[in-house]
BABASE-103387 format. One line per 5 residues: number of its first residue (from 0); their letters; for each residue x, y, z of C-alpha. Coordinates in nm, 4 decimals, always signed. Each point is the difference from the previous one (the first is absolute). Example, Ala and Ser with C-alpha at 12.3 -4.5 7.8 and 13.67 -1.06 7.14 Angstrom:
<recs>
0 = as = +1.2300,-0.4500,+0.7800 | +0.1370,+0.3440,-0.0660
</recs>
This chain:
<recs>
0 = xxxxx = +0.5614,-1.0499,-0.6267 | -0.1265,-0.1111,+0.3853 | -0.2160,+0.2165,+0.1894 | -0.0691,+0.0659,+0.3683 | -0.2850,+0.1320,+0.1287
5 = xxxxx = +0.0411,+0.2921,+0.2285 | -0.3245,+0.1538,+0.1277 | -0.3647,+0.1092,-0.1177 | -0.2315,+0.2745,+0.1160 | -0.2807,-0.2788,-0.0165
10 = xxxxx = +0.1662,-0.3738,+0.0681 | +0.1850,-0.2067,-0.1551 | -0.1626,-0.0537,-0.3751 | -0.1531,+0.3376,+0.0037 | +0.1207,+0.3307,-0.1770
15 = xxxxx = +0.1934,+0.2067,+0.0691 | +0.2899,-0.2268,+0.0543 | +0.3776,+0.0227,-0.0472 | +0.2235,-0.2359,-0.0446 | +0.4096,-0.0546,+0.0016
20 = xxxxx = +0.1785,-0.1752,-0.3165 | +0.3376,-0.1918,+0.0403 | +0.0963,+0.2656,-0.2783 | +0.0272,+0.3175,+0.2569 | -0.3611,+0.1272,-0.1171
25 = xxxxx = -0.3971,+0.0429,+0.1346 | -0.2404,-0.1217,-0.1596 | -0.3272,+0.1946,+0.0537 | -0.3422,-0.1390,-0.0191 | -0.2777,+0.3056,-0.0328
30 = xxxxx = -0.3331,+0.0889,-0.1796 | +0.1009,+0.1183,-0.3434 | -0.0967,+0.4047,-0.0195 | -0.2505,+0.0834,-0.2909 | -0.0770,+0.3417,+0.0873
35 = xxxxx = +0.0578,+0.2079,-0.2953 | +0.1128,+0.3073,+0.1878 | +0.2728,-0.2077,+0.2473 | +0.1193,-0.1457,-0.3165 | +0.0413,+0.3557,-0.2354
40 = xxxxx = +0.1593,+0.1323,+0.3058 | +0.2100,-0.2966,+0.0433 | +0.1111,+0.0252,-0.4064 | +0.1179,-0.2787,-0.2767 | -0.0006,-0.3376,+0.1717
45 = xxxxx = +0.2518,-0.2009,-0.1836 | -0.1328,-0.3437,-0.1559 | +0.0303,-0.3256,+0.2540 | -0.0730,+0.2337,+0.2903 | -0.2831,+0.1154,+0.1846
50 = xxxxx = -0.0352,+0.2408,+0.3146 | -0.2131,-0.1426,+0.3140 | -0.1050,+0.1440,+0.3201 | +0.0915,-0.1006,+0.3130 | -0.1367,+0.1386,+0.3878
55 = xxxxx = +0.3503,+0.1650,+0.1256 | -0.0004,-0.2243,+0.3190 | +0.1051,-0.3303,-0.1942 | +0.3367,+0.2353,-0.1093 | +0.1259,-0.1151,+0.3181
60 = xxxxx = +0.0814,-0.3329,-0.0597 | +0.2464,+0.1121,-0.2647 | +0.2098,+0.1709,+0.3055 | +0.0272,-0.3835,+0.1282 | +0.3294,-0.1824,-0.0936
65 = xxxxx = -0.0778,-0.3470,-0.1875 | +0.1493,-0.2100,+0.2609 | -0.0023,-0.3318,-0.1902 | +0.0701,-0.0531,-0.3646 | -0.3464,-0.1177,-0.1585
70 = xxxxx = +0.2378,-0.2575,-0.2109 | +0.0903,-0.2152,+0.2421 | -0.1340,+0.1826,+0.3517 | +0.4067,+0.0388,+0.1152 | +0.0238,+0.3330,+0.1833
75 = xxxxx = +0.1388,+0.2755,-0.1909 | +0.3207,+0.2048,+0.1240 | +0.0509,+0.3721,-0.0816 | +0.4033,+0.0882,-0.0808 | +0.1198,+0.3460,+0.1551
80 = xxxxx = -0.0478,+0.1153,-0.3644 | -0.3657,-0.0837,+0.0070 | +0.0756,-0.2407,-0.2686 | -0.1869,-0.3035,+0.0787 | +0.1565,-0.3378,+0.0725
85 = x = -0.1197,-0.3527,+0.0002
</recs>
């Protein structure tokens, strides 16, 4: 997997950050929540994930299109079925 970064509500480096994969998905970098009641409201947490918090304003680099493809920096088309195309 390759991985762009996208933003960060405190620089580059810090956390919260998001970033794109060449696979479609965000990866999201956060402080992992340990409050007892956020996770018993939250419920069962399956095993290999965690939840983290994130400040809402970093949400909008996710609105951004990934404009290059982090495997080989070419710039990514969209298809008119919003299928992506390299």
């Amino acid at each position: 997997m390759r991985v762009k970064y996208l933003g960060s509500g405190s620089g580059e480096g810090g956390s919260p950050t998001l970033f794109a994969t060449d696979r479609g998905t965000i990866l999201v970098q956060g402080y992992i929540v340990t409050d007892p009641q956020a996770l018993s409201d939250i419920g069962e947490i399956p095993e290999g994930e965690t939840v983290v918090e994130i400040t809402q304003d970093i949400l909008r680099f996710a609105d951004e299109p990934l404009t290059t493809d982090p495997r080989n920096n070419r710039q990514r088309a969209t298809s008119t079925e919003g299928q992506e195309a390299l």
